[in-house]
MARFI-649128 format. One record per residue: residue in three letters; x, y, z of N, C-alpha, C in turn. Coordinates in steps of 0.02 Angstrom, whole numbers, plus 32768, in hexadecimal, padded with zeros to 4 digits. Layout:
N
ALAXYZXYZXYZ ...
***
This chain:
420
UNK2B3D411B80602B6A415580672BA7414A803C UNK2BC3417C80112BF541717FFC2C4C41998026 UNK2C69415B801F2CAB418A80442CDE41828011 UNK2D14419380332D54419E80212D7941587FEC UNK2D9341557FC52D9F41097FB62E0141077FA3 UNK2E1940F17F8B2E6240E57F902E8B40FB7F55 UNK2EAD411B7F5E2ED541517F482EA641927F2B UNK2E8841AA7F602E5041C57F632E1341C77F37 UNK2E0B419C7F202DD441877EEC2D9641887F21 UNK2D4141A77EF32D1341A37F2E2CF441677F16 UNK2CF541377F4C2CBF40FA7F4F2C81410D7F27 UNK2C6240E47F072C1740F07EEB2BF340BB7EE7 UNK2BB240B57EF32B8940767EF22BAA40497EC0 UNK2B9840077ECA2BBB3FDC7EA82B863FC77E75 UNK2B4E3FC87E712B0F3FD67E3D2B173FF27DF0 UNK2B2640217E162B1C40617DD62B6540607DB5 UNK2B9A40417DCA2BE540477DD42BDB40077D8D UNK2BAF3FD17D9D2BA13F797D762B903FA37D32 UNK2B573FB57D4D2B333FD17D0A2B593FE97CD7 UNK2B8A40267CEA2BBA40447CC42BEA40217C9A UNK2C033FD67CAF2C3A3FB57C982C133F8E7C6D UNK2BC23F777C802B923F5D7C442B953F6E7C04 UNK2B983FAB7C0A2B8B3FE27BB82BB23FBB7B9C UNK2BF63FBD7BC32C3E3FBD7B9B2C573F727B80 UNK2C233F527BA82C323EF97B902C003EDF7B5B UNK2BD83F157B602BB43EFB7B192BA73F127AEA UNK2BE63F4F7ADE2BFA3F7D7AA82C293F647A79 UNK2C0B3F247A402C2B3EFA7A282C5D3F217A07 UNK2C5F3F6479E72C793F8C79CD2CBE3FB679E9 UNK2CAB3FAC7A472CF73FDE7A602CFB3FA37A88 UNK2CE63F767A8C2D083F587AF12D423F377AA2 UNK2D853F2E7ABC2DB33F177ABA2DC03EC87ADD UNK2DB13EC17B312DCE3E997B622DA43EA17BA7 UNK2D903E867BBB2D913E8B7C0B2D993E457C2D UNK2DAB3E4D7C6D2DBE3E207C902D9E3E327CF6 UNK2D7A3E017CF92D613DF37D4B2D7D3DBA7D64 UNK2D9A3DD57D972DB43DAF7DD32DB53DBF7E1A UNK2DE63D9A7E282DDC3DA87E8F2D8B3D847E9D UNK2D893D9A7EE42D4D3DA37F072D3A3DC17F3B UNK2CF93DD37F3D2CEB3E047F702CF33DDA7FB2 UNK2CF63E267FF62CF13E08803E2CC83DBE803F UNK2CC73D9D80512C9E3D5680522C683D40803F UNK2C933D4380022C4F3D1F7FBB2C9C3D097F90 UNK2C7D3CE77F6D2C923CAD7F352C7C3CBE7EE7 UNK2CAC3CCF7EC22C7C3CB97E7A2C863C797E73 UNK2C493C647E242C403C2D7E1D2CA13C147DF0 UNK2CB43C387DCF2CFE3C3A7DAF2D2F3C6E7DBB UNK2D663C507DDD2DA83C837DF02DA33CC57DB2 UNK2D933CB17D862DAC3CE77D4A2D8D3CEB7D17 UNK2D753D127CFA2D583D287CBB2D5B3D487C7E UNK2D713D407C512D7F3D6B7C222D483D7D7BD7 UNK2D553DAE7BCC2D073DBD7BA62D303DEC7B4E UNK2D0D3DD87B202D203DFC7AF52D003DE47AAD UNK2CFA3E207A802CDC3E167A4C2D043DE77A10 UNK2CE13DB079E02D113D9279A32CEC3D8F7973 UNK2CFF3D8B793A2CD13D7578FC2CEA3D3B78F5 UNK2CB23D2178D32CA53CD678D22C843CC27898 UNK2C803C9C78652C633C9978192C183CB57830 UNK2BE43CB4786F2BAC3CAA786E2BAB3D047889 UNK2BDA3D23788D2BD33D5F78B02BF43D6C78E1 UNK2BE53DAE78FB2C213DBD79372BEE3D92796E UNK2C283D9479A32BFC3D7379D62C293D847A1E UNK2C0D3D737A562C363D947A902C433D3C7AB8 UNK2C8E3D477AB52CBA3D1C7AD62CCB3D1B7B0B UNK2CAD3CE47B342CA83CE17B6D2CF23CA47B9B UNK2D213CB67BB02D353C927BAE2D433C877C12 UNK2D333C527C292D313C3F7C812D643C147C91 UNK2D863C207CC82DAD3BE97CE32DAA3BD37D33 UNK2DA53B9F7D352DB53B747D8C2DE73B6E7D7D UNK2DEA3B447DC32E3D3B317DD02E663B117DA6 UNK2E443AEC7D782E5E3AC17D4C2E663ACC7CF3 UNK2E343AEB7CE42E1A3AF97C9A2DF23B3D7C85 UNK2DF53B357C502DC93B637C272D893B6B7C04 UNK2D4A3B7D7C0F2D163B6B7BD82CFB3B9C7BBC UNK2D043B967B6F2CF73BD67B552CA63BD67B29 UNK2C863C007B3D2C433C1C7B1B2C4D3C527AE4 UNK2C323C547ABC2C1E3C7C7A812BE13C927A6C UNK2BB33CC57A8C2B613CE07A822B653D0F7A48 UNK2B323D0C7A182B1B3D3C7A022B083D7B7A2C UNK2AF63DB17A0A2AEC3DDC7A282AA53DE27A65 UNK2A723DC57A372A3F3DB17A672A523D977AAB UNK2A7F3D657AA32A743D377AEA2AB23D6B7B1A UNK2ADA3D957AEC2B233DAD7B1D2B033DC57B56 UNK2AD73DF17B592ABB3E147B7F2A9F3DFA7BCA UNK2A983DC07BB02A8C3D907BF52AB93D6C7C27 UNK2AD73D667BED2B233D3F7C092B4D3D727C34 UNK2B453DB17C102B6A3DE97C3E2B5A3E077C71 UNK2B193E017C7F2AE83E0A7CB92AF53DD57CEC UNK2AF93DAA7CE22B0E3D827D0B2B543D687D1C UNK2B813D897CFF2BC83D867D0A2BC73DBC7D45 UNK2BA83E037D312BB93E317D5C2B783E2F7D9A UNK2B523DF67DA02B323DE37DEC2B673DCE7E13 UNK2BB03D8D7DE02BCF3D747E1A2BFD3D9A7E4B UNK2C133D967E7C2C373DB67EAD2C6E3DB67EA8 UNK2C8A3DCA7E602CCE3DE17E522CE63E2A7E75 UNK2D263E1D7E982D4A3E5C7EAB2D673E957E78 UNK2D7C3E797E3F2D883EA37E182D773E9E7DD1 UNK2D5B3ECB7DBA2D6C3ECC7D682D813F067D44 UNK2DB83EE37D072DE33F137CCE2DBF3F177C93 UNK2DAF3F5A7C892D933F487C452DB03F917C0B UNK2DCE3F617BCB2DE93F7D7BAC2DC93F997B67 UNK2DB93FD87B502D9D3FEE7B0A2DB540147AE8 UNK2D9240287AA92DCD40447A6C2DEA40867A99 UNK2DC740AA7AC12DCC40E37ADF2DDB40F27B2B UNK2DDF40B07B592DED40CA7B992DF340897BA7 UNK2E19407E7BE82E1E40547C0C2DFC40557C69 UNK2DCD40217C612DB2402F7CC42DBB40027CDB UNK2DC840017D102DE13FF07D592DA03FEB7D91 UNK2D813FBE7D982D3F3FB07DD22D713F877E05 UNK2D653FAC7E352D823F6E7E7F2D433F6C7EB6 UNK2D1A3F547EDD2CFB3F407EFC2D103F487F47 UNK2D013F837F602D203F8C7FAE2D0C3F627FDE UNK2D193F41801B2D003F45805B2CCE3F31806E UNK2CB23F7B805B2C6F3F9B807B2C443F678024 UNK2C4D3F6C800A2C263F407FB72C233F827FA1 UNK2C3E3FA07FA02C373FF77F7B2C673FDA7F2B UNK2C7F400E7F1E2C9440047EC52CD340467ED1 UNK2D1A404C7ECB2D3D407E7E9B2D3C406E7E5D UNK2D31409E7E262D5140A37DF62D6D40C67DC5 UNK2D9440AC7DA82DD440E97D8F2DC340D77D43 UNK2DC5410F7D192DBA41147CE22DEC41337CB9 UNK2E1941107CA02E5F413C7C622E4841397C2F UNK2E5441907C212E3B41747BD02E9D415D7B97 UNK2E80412E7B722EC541207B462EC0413D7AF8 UNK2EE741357AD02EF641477A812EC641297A5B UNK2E9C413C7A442E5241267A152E7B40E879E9 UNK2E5D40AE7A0C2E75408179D22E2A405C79AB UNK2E3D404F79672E11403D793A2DDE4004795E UNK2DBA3FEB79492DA73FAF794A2DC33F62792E UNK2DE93F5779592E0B3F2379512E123EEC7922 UNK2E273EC278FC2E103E8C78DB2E113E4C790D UNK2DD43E3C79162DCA3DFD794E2DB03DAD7942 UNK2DF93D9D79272DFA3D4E79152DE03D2C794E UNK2DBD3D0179562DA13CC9797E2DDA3CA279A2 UNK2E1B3C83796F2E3B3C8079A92E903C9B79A2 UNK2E933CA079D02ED03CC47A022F063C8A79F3 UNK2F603CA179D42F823C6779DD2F883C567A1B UNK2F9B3C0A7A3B2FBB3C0F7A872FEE3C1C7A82 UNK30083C257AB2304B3C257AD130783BEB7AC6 UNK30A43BEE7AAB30BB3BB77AB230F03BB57AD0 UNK30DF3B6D7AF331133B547B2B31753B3B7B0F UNK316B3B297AE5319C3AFF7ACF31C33B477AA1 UNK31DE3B607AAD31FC3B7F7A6232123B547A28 UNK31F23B4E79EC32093B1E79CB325C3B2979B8 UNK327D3B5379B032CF3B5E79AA32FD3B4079EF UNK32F53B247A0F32EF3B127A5533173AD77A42 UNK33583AD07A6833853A937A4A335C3A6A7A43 UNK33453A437A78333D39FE7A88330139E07A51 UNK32C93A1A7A4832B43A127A0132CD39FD79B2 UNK32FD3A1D79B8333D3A117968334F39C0799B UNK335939BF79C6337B396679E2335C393E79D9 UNK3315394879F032DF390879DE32C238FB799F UNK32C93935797332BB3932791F327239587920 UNK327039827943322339AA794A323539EA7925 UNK32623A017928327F3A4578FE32A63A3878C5 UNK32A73A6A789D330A3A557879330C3A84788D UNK33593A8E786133883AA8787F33893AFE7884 UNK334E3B0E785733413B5B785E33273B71789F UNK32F83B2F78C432D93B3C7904328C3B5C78CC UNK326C3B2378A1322A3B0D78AF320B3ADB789A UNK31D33AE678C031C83A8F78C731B73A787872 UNK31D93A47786431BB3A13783F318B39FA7836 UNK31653A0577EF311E39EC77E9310F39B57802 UNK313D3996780C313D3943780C31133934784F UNK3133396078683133394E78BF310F398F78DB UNK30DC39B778B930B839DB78DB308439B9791E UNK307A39967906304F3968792D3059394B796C UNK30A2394C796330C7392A79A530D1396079C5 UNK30DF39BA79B030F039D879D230C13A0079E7 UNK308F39F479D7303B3A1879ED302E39D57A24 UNK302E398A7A18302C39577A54304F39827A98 UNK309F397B7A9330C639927ABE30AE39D37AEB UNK30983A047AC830813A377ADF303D3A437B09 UNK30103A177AF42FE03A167B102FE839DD7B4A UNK301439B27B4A300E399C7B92302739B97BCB UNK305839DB7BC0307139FE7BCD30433A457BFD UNK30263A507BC72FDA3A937BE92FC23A657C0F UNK2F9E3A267C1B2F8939F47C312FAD39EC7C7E UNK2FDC39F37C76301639EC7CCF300E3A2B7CF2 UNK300F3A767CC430193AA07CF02FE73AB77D21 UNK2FA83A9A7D232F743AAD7D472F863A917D83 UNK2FAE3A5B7D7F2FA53A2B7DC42FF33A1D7DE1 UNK30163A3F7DAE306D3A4A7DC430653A3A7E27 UNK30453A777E3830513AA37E91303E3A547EA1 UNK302B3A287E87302639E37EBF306139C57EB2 UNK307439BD7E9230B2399D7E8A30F339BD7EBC UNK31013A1C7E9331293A3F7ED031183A277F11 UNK30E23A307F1B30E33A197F7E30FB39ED7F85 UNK30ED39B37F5E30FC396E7F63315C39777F6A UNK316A39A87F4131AD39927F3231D139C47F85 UNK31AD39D77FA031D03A207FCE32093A377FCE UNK323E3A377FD032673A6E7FCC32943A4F7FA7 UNK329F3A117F7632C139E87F6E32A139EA7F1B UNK32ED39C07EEF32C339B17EB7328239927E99 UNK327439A87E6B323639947E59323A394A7E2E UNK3234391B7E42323638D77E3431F838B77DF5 UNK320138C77DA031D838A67D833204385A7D4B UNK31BE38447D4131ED38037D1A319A38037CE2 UNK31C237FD7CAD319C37E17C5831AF37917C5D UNK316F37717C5C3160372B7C62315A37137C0F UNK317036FF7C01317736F77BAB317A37227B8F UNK31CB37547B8931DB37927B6C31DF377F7B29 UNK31FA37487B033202373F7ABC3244376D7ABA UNK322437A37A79326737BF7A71326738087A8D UNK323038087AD1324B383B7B08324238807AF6 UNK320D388B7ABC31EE38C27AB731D538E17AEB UNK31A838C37B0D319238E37B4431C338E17B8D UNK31F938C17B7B322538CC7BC4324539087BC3 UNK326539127B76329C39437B763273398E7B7A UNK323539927B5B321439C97B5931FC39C47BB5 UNK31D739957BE231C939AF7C0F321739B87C2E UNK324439BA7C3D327B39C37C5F32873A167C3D UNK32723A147C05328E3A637C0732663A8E7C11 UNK321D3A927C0231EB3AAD7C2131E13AC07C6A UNK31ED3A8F7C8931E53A847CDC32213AA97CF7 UNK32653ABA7CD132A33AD67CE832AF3B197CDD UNK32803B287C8C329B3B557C6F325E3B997C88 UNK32283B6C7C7931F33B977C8431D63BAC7CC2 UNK31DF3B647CEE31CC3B6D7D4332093B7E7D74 UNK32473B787D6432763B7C7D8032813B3F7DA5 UNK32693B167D9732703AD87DD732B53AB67DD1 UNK32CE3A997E0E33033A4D7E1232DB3A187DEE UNK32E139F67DC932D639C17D95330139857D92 UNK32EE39427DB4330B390E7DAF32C338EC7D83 UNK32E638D77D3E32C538AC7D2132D8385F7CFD UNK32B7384E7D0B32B037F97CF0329F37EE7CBA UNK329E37CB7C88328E379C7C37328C37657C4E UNK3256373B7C50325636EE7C49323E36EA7BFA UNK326436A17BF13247368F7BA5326F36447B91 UNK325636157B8F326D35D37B76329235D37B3C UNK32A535F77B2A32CB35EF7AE6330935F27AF1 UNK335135E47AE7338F35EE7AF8339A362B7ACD UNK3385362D7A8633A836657A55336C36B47A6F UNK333936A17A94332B36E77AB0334D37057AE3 UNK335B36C27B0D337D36E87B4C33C537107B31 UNK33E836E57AFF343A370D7AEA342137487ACE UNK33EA374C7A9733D837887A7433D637C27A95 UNK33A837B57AC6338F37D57B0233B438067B29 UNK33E537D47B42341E37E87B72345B38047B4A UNK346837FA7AFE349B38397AD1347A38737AE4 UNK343138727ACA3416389A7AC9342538E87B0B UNK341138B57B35341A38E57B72345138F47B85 UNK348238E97B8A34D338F47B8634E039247B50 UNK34BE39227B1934CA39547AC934C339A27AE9 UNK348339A47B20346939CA7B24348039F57B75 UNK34B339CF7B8934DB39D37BD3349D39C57C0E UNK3466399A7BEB343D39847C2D3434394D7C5F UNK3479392B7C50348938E97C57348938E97CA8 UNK349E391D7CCF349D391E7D0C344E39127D46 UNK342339207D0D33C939257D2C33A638EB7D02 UNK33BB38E37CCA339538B87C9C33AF38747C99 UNK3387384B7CA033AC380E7C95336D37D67C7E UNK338237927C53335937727C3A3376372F7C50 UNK3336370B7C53334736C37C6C332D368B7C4D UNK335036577C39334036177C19331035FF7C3B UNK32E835EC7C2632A835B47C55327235C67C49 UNK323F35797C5831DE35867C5C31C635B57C93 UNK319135CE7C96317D36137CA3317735F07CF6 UNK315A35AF7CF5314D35927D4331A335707D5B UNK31C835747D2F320E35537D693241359F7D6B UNK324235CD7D4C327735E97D4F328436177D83 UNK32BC36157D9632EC363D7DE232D3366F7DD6 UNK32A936997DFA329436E77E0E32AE37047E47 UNK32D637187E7432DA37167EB832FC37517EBB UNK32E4379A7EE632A537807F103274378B7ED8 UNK321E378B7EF431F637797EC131E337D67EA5 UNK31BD37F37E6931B3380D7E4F318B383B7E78 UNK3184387E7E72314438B17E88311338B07E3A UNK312C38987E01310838A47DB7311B38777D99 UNK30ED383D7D8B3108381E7D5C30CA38237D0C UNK30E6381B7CD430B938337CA630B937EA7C7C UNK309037D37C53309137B07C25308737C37BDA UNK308937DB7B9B306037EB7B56306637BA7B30 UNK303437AC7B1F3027377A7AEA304437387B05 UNK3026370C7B3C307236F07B4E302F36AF7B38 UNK303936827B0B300B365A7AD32FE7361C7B06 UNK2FA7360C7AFE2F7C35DE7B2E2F8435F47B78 UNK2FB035A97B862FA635A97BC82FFE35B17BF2 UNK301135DA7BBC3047360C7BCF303E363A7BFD UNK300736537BE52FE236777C092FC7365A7C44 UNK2FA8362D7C562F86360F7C902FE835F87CC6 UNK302035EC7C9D305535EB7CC1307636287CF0 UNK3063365B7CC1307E36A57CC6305736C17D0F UNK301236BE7CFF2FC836B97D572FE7368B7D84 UNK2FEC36647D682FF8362B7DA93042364E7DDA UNK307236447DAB30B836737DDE30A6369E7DEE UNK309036E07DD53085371D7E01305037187E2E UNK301F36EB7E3C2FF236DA7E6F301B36B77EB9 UNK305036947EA1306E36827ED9309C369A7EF0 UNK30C136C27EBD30F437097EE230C937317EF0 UNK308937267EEF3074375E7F17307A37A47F06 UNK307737A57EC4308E37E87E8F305838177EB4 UNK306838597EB5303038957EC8300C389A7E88 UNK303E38A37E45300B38C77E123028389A7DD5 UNK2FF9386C7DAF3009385A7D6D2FCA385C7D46 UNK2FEE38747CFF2FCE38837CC52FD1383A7C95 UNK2FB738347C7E2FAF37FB7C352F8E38017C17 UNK2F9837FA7BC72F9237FA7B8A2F7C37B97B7C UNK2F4337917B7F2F4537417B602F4637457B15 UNK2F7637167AFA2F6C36FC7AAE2F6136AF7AA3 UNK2F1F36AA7A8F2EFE365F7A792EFE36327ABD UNK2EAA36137A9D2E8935E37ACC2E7A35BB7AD1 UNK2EAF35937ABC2EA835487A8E2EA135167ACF UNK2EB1351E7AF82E8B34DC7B2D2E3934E27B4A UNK2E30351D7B432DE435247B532DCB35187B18 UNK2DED35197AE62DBA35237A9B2DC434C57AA3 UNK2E0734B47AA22DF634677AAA2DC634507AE3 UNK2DB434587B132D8834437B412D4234407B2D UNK2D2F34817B152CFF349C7AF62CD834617ABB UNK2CFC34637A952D0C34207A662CF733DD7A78 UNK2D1D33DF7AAF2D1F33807ABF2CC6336B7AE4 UNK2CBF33A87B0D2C8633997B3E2C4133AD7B18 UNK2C1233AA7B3C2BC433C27B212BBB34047B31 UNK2B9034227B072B89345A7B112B4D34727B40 UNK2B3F347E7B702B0034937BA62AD134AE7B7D UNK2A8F34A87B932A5F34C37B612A4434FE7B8C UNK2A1C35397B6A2A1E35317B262A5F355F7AFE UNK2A8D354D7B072AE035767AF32AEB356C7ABB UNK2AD335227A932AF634FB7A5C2B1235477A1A UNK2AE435677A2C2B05357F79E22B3A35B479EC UNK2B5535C07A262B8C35E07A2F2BDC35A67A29 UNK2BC235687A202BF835507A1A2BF8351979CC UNK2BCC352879B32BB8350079762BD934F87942 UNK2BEE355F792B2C0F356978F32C5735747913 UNK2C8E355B78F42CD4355E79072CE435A2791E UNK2CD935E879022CE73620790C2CD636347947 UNK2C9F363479462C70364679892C8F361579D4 UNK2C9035E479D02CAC35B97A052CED35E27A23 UNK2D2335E179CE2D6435F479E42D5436337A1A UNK2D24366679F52D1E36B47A342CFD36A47A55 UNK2CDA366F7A5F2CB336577AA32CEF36467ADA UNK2D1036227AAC2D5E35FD7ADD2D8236357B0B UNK2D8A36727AD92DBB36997AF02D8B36B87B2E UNK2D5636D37B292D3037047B632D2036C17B99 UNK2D10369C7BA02D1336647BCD2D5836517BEE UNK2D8C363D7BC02DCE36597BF02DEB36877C1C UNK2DE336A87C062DFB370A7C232DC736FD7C67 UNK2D8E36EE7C442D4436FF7C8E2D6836E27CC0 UNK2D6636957CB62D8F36827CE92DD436927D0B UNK2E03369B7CE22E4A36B37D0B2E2736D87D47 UNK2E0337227D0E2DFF37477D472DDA37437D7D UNK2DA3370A7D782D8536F87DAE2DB136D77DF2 UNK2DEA36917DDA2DFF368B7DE92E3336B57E14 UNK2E4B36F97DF12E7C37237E112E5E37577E4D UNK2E1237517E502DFA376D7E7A2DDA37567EB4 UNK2DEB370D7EAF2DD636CD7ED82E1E36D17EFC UNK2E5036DE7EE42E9F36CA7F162EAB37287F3A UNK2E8637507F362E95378E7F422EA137CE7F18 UNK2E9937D17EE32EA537FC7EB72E6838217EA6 UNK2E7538587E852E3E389A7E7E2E5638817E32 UNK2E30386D7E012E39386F7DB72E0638A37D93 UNK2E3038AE7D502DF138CF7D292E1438A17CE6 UNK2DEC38A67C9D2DE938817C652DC738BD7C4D UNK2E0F38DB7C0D2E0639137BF32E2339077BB6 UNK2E06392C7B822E2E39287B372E6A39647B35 UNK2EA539537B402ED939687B2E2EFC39907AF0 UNK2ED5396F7AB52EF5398A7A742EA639897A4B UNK2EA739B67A152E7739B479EF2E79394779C1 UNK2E3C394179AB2E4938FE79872E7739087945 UNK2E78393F79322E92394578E12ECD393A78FB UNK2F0C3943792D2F3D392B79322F5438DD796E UNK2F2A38DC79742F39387F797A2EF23875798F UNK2ED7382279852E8237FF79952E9337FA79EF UNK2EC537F779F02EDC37C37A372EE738147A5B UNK2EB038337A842EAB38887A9E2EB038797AEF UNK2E9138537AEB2E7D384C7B462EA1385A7B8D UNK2EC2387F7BAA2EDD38827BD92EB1385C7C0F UNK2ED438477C352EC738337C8D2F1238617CB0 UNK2ECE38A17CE22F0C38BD7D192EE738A97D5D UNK2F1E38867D702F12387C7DCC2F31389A7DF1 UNK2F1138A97E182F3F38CC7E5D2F2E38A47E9C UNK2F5738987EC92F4C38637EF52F4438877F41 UNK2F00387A7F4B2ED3389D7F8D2ED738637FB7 UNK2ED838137FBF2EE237E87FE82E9037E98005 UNK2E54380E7FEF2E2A38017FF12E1337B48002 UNK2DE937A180342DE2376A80322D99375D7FF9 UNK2D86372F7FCE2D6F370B7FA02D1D372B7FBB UNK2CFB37287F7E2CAE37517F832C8837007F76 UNK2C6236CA7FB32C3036B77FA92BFF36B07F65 UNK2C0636E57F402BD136E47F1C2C0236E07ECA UNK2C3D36FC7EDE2C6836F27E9C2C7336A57EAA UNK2C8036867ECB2CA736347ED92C6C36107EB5 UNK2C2436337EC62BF836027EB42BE036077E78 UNK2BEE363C7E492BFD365B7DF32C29362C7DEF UNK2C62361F7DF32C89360A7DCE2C7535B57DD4 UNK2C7B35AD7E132C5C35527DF22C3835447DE9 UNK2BEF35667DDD2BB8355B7DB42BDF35657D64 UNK2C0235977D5A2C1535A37D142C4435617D0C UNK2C6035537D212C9B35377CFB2C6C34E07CFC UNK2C5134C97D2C2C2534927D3E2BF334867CFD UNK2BC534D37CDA2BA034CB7CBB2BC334C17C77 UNK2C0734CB7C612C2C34D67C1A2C5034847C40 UNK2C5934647C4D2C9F34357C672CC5343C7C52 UNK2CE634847C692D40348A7C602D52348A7C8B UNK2D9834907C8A2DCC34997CD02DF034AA7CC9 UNK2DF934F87CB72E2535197CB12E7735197CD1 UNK2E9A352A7CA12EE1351C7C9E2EFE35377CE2 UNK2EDD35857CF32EEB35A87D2F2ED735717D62 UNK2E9D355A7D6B2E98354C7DB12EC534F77DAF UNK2ED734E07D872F0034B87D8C2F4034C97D97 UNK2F5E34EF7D952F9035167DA22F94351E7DFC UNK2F5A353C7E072F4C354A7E612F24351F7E79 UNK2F2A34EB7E592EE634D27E902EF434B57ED8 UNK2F4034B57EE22F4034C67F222F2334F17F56 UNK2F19353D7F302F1F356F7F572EBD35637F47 UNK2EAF35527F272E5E35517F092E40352B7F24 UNK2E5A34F77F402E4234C97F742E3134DF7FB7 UNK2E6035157FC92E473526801A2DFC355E8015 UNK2DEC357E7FD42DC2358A7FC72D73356D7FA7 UNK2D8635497F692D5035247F512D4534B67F59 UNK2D2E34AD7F842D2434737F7C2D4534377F42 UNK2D77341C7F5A2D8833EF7EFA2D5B33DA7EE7 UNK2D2133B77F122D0133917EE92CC233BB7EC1 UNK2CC034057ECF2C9134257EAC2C9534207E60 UNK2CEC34277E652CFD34297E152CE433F37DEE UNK2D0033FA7DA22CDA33BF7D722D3133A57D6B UNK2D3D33777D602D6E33597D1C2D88336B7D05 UNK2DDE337F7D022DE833907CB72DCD337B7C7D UNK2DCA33827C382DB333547C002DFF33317BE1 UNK2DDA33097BEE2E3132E27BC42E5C32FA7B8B 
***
């Protein structure tokens, strides 16, 4: 039966309602945009959100599929052959709504109640057929004219960035995208009070001064931030710096190694980038025992696993992943990371191990983001990891770091040896 629907629109099967918005998604020629979201009365899609739209691409146009969870994005690109399938099965899932935009009208599908369909159909100003580059600039976070940019030497003085340092300011930015998925753990963490982060080997505090203004400017948040960094002439640099910029009251930098220096109280975010070896394994280790909710890291170089690697035998039949120098070295690095994050999910943490930046602007891409669930330890991960580390004889820098806390979990004597 069809009834009445809202702002007096008449409900109509939700069938024939699909079908209609089909035409329009695979009219490489008018769809413009569409977008599905929500969800119906109690059903689930497989992704919060969907977005759909035509691009050319050297090989041809093709329909751009772009999905997101809670965390990320994964984007598809079909020829025309396969679009048709892909869109059929976008519009099986139990999305509440979809927008869909063309050269000639704009519709409106909402999904009632009852699983019925309104929809509203405007027509708009005939626009051409679009020119549809593949990709879209982002957004960018940072305005490059943005003091603190001209402060750290990422801009001049016109407010843009410097060839020099494109690299650093595409790094910066993308870790940056990298935090905001998982920010709301940290806010809770922080509740009604400032938001407490610290940069564990800031250097020269690229990434402090940009997250402090990001997190203030863009989220509105209270912002107490920290710089650790062993160097005396970073910490003075550092701290002009932030005073130059009247942020001297939130920002502050501190002399010392990443495991002795005064934090108090401890951090809701602490971040590491590029923080070199087992800087990195220093940087895990503190925020594991403050008990950080959410930290991100950047590892750069893996020179104690690559030395371990080195000193010991190689398990068979593996030999030739560690034979030729090159290969070992990227053997070193994905064998490190495995572990942290094994490790970080052995003390309570939810990790993922994601590439952060494209390779063309730095080799060293790898993020580790944790969020700390206090999960107690998975049986079957405890027994991955010391078969792994048992079958390579390393001993990683991390669990030497905790092996206090690794002890009430894994047996000492399971472990192997450091290698001398």
């Amino acid at each position: 039966m069809i009834d009445g629907g809202h702002n007096g629109q008449m409900a109509e099967p939700l069938r024939s309602a699909l079908d209609g918005i089909r035409v329009d998604l695979l009219d490489s020629g008018r769809l413009l945009r569409a977008v599905a979201a929500g969800r119906r009365k109690g059903a689930r899609p497989d992704y919060r959100r969907a977005e759909l739209r035509w691009v050319d691409l050297r090989e041809g146009r093709r329909l751009q599929v772009v999905t997101y969870d809670e965390r990320q994005a994964f984007t598809s690109n079909m020829a025309a052959e396969m679009a048709a399938a892909a869109v059929d099965d976008l519009l099986e899932q139990p999305y509440g709504n979809w927008h869909v935009e063309t050269t000639g009208e704009t519709v409106q599908l909402r999904v009632t109640k009852k699983g019925d369909a309104q929809v509203h159909r405007s027509r708009t100003p005939d626009r051409t057929d679009p020119a549809r580059p593949h990709d879209r600039a982002k957004e960018r976070l940072l305005d490059p004219a943005d003091p603190f940019l001209r402060a750290v030497g990422i801009s001049d003085d016109r407010g843009r960035i410097k060839p020099s340092r494109r690299d650093k300011y595409h790094q910066v930015e993308e870790f940056l995208r990298a935090l905001e998925p998982v920010l709301d753990t940290a806010r809770a963490a922080a509740g009604g009070g400032p938001l407490r982060v610290v940069d564990l080997g800031c250097g020269n505090a690229y990434l402090s001064f940009a997250a402090y203004r990001w997190l203030t400017d863009r989220h509105g948040l209270d912002v107490r931030l920290t710089g650790v960094d062993v160097k005396t002439q970073a910490r003075e640099r550092n701290a002009a710096l932030a005073e130059s910029l009247g942020w001297a009251h939130a920002v502050r930098f501190l002399e010392g190694t990443i495991a002795d220096a005064e934090v108090d109280p401890p951090p809701h975010v602490a971040l590491a980038l590029h923080a070199c070896d087992t800087a990195t394994d220093d940087a895990l280790a503190r925020a594991v025992r403050w008990r950080v909710p959410l930290v991100l890291a950047a590892p750069c170089c893996h020179h104690d696993v690559q030395r371990q690697l080195r000193a010991g035998p190689t398990p068979q039949p593996y030999g030739p992943l560690t034979r030729h120098g090159i290969l070992r070295e990227r053997f070193a690095d994905v064998l490190t990371d495995a572990v942290r994050a094994s490790l970080l999910r052995m003390l309570g943490y939810r990790v993922e191990v994601v590439e952060f930046v494209e390779s063309v602007h730095t080799p060293r891409n790898t993020l580790l983001r944790a969020v700390r669930t206090d999960s107690p330890p998975d049986p079957v991960q405890l027994t991955e990891y010391v078969e792994l580390v048992s079958a390579w004889g390393v001993r990683p820098a991390l669990h030497e770091r905790l092996a206090d806390q690794l002890d009430a979990v894994i047996a000492p004597g399971e472990m192997p040896a450091r290698t001398p």
